[in-house]
C-alpha positions in Angstrom: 27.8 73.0 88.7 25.3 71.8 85.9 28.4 72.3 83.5 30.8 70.4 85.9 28.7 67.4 86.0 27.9 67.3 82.4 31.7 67.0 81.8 31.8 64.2 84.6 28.9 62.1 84.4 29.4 59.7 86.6 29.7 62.3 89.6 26.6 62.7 91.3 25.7 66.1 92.7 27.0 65.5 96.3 30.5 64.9 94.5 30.2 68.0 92.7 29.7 70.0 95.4 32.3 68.6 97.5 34.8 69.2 94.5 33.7 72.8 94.4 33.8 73.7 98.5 37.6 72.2 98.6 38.6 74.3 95.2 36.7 77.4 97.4 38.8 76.3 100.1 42.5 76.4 98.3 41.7 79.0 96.4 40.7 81.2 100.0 44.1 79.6 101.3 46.2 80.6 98.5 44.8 84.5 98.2 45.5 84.6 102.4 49.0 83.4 101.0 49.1 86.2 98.4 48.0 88.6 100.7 50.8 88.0 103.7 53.4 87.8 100.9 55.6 91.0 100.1 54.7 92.7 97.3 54.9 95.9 95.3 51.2 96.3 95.6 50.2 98.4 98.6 49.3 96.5 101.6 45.3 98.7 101.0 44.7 97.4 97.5 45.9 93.7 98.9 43.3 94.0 101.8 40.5 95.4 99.4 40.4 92.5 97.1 41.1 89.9 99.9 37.8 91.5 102.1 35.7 91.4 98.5 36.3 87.5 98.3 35.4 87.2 101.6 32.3 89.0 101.2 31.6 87.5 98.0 32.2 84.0 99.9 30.0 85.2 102.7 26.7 85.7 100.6 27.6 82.9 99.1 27.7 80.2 101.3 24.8 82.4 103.1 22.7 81.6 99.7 23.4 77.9 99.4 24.5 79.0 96.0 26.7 75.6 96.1 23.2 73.4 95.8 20.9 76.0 94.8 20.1 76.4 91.1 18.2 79.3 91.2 19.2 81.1 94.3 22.9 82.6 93.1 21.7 83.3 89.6 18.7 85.5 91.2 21.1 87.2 93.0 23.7 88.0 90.6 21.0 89.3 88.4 19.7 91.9 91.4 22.9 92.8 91.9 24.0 93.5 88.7 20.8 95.2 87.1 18.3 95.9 89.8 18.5 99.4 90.5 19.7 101.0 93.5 17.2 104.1 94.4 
């Protein structure tokens, strides 16, 4: 977001985050689109990606991570480094 509003300066934050919730939004819609669409991909790997976005998007917007500088970057970093055991 801090990249976003550098590039638009005259946005304020609550702009920003509006802009980023409706491209979350189209970009949800246009996956579900993807997803009901025949395909040569089998209907499994279709469903796995589609229920990882919507986990992703649940711990997201469970986080805040929209408004929260700190929150999402914490938790990217556990994820991706802190160990398991």
């Amino acid at each position: 977001m801090n990249i976003y509003l550098k590039e638009h300066p005259k946005l304020e934050e609550k702009d920003a985050i509006e802009y980023f919730k409706s491209q979350i939004d189209q970009n949800m819609f246009l996956l579900i689109e993807e997803y009901l669409k025949e395909s040569t991909l089998s209907i499994k790997c279709k469903l796995f990606h589609l229920n990882t976005v919507k986990i992703s998007n649940l711990f997201y917007n469970g986080m805040d991570g929209l408004t929260s500088k700190t929150e999402m970057s914490q938790y990217i970093n556990d994820v991706l480094f802190r160990s398991i055991v």
